[in-house]
MARZAVEX-910541 format. One record per residue: residue in three letters; x, y, z of N, C-alpha, C in turn. Coordinates in steps of 0.05 Angstrom, whole numbers, padded with zeros to 5 digits, always signed. Example, Ala and Ser with C-alpha at 12.3 -4.5 7.8 and 13.67 -1.06 7.14 Angstrom:
BEGIN
ALA+00264-00114+00156+00246-00090+00156+00264-00066+00156;SER+00257-00045+00142+00273-00021+00143+00258+00001+00157;
This chain:
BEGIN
UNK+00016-00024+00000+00000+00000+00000+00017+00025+00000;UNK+00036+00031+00013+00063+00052+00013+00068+00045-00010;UNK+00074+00030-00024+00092+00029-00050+00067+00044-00070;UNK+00047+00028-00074+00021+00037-00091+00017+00077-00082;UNK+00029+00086-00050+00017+00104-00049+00038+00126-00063;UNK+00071+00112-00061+00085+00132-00067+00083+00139-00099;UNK+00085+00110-00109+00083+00104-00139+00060+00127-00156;UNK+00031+00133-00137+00015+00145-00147+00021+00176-00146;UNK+00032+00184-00131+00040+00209-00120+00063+00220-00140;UNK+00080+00194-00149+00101+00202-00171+00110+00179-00190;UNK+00090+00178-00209+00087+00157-00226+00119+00148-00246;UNK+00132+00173-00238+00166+00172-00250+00185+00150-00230;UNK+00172+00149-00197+00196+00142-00188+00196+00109-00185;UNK+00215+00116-00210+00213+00072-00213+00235+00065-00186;UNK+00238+00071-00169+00257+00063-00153+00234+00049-00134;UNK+00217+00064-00129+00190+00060-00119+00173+00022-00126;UNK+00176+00032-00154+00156+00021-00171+00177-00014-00175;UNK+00210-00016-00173+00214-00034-00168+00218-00050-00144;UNK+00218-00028-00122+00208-00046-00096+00189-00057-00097;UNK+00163-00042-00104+00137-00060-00092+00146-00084-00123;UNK+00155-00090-00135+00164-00117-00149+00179-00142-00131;UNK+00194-00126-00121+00203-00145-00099+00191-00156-00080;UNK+00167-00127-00075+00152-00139-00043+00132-00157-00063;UNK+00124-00157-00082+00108-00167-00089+00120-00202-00104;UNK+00140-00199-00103+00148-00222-00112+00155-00244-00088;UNK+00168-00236-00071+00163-00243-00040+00142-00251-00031;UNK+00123-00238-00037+00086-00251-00029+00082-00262-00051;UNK+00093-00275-00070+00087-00295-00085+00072-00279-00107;UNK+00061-00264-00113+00048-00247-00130+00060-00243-00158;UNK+00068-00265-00165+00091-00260-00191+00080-00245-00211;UNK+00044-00255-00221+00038-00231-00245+00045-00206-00247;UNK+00041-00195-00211+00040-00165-00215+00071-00155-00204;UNK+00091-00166-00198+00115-00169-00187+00126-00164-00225;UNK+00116-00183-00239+00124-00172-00267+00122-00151-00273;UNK+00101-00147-00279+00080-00121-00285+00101-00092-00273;UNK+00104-00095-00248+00127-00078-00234+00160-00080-00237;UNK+00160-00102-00253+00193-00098-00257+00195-00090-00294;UNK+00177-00097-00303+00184-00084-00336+00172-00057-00341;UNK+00148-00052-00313+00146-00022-00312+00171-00001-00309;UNK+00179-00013-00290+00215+00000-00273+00232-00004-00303;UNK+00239-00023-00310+00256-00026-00335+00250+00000-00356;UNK+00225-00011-00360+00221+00016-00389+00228+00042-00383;UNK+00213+00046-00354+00222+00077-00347+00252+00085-00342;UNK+00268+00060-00330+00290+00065-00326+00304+00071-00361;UNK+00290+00053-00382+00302+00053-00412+00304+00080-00419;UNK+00286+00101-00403+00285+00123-00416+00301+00144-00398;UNK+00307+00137-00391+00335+00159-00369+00354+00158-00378;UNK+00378+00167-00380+00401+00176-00380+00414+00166-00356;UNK+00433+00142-00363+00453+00133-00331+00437+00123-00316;UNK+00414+00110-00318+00399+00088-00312+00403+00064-00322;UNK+00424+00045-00335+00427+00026-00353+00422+00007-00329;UNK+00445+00007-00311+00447-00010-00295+00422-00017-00285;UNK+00407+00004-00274+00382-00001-00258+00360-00009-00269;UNK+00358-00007-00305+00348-00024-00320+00351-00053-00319;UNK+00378-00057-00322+00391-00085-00324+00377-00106-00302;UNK+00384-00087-00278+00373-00105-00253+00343-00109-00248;UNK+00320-00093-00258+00297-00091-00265+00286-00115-00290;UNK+00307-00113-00305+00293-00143-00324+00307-00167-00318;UNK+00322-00164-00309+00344-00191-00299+00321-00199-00274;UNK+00302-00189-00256+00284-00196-00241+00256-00195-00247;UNK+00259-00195-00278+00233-00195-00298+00236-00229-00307;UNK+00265-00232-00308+00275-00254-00311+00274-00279-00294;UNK+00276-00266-00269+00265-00281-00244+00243-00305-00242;UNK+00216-00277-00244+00202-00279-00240+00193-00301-00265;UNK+00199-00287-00285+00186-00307-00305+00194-00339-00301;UNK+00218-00340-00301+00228-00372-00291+00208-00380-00268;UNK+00207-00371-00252+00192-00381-00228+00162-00387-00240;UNK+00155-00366-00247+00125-00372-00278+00127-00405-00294;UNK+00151-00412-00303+00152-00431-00316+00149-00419-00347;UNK+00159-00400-00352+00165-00377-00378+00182-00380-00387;UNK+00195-00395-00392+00227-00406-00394+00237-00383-00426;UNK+00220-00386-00436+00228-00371-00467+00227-00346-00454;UNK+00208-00335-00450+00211-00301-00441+00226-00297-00423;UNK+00230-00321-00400+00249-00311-00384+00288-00299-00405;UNK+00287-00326-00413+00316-00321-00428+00317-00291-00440;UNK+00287-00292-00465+00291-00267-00462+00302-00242-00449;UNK+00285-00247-00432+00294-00224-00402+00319-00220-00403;UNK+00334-00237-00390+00362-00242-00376+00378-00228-00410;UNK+00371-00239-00431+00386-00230-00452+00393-00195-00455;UNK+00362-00186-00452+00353-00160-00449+00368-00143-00425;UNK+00378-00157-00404+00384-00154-00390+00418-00144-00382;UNK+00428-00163-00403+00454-00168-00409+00470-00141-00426;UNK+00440-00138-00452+00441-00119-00463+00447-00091-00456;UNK+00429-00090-00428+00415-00071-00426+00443-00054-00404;UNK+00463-00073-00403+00485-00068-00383+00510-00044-00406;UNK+00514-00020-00388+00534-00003-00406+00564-00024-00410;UNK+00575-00017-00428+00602-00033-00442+00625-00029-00421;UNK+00624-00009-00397+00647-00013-00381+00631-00027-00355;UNK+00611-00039-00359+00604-00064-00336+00599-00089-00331;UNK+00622-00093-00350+00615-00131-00358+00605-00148-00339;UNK+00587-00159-00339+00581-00179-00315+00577-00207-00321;UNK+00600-00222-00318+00598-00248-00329+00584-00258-00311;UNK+00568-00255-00289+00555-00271-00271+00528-00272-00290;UNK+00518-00249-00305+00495-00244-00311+00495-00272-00333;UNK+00511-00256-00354+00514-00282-00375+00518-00303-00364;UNK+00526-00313-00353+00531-00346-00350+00501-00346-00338;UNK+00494-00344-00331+00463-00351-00314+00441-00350-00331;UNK+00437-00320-00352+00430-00317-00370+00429-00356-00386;UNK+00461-00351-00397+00461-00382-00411+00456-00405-00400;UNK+00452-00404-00376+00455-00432-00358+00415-00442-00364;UNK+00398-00415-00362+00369-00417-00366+00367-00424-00399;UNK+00388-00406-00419+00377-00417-00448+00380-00454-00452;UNK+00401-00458-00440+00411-00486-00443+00391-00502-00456;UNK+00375-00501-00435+00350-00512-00428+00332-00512-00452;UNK+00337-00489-00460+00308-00483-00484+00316-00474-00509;UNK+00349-00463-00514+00351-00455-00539+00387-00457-00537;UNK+00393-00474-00551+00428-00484-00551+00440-00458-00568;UNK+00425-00454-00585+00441-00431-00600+00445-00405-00582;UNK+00425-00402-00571+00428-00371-00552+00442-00376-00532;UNK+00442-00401-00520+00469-00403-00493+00496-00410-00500;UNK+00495-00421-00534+00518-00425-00539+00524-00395-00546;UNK+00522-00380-00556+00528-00355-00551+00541-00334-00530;UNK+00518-00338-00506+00526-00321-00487+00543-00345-00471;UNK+00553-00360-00475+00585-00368-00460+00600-00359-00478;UNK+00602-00358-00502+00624-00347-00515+00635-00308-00497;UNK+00603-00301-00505+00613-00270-00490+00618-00273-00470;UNK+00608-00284-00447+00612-00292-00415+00647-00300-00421;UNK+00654-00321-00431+00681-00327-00439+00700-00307-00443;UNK+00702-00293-00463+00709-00269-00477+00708-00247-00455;UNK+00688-00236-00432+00688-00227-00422+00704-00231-00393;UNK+00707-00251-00388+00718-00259-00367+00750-00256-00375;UNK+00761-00259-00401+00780-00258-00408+00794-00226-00402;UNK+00777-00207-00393+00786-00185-00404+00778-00160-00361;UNK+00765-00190-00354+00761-00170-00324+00783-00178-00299;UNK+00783-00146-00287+00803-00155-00270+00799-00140-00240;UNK+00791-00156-00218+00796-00178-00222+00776-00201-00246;UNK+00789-00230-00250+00780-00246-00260+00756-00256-00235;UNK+00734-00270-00256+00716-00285-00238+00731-00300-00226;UNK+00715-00313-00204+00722-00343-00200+00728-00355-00207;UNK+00748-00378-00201+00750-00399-00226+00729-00423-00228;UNK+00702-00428-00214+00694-00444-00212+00671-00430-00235;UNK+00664-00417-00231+00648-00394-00241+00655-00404-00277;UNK+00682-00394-00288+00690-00398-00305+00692-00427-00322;UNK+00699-00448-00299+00691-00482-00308+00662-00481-00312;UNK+00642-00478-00291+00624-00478-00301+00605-00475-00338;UNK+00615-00452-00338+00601-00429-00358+00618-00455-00382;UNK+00644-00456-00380+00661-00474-00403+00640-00496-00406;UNK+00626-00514-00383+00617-00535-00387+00590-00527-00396;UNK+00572-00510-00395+00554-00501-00403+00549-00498-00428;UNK+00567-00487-00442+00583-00472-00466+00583-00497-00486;UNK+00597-00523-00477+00601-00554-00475+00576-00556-00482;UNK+00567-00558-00470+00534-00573-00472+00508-00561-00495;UNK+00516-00535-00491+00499-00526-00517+00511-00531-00540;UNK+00538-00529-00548+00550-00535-00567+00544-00576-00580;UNK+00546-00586-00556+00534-00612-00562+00511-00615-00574;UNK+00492-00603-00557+00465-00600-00563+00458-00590-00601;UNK+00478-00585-00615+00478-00564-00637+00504-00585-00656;UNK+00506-00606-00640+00526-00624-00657+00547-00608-00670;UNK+00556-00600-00653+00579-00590-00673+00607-00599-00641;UNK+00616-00618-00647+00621-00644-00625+00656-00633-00624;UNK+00661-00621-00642+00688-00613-00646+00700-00580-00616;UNK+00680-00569-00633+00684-00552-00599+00674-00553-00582;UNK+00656-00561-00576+00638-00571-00560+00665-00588-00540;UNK+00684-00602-00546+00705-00614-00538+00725-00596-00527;UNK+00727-00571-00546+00745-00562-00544+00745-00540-00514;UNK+00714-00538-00515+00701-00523-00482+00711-00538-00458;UNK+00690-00561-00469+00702-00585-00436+00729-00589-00428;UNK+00754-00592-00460+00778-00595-00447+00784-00567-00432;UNK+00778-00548-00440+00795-00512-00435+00777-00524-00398;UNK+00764-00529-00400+00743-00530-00368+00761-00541-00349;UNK+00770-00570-00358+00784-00588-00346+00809-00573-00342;UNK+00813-00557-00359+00849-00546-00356+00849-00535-00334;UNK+00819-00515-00331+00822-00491-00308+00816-00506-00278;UNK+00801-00528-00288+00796-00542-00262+00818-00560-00248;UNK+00842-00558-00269+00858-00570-00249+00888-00549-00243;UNK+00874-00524-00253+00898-00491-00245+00900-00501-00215;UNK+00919-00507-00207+00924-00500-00170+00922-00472-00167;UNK+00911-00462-00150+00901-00435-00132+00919-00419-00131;UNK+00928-00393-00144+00948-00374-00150+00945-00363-00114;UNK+00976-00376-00098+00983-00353-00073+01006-00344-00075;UNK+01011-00324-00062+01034-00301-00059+01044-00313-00046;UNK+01074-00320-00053+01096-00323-00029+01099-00307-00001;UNK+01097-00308+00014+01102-00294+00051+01120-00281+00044;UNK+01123-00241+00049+01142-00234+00046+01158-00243+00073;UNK+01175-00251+00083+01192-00247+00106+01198-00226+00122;UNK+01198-00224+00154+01185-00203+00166+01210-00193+00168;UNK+01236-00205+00170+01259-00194+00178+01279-00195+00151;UNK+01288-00184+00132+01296-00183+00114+01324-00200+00113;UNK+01333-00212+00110+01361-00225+00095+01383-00210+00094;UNK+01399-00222+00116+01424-00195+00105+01443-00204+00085;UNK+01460-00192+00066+01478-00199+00051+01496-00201+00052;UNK+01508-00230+00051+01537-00230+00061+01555-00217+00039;UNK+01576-00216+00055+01599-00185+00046+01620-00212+00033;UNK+01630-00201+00022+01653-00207+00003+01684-00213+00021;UNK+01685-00204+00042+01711-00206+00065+01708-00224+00081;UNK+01725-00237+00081+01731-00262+00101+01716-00256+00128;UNK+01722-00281+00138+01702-00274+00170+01738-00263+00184;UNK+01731-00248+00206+01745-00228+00217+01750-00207+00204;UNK+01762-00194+00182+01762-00178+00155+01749-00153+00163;UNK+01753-00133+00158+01734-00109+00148+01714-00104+00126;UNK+01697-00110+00116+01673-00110+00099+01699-00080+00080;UNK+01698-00088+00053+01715-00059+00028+01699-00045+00037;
């Protein structure tokens, strides 16, 4: 009722208008939990430096729809989603998740977004996870199977297996007391 009252009072403020999506998706309310997150999206589409807050508005359009059993619109979503992210905010969490839902329903579109998820991970720093990154490889794997093309589809799972057996990059202990250097003069001697 707060959300409905602020919302009416200022039909602009999607910040508003994607909470009650949340509260509404929480109470199980998924039609109208939709209804409130592609409201928030579009208005956010039309702002300036709103991308992000778009992104996260259909990526929970995306949500919701999966929980619907929407599986096609959801992908949609998440794709929309992906899109909808500015070029200096790669988020390979999105994509891989994004692809992990197409898997399921469309090999060509998840074999896709592991390639960018891939490609993108290549280029952030820090790097994801590395589990994160096996994953998305075996995913990547699987759509590519799914699309018989059995040659890279191979070539995913091995690159997967490679990372899955990287031992864990640690820093050597610097030493708390530094090393002294022995001198060139005999013991008793004067150091030149």
């Amino acid at each position: 009722e707060k959300y409905d009252a602020a919302i009416k009072a200022n039909p602009e403020y999607f910040d508003a208008i994607h909470s009650c999506g949340r509260a509404l998706f929480e109470l199980k309310e998924l039609d109208k939990a939709l209804q409130r997150f592609d409201q928030a999206a579009e208005g956010w589409g039309r702002m300036t430096g709103a991308a992000v807050n778009r992104a996260v508005a259909l990526n929970n359009a995306g949500l919701t729809l999966k929980r619907l059993w929407r599986l096609n619109d959801a992908g949609e979503r998440f794709v929309k989603a992906v899109d909808a992210l500015p070029p200096d905010e790669p988020r390979f969490e999105d994509l891989a998740s994004a692809a992990d839902l197409l898997t399921m329903r469309e090999s060509q579109g998840a074999a896709d977004l592991c390639q960018i998820a891939e490609n993108r991970a290549a280029q952030l720093t820090p790097p994801p996870p590395l589990q994160a990154r096996v994953d998305n490889l075996s995913r990547w794997g699987d759509a590519l199977r799914n699309l018989e093309d059995f040659v890279t589809a191979e070539a995913a799972y091995l690159r997967a297996l490679d990372l899955a057996a990287t031992p864990p990059v640690t820093t050597p202990p610097v030493p708390a007391d530094p090393v002294p250097i022995a001198s060139a003069s005999a013991p008793g001697e004067a150091p030149p």
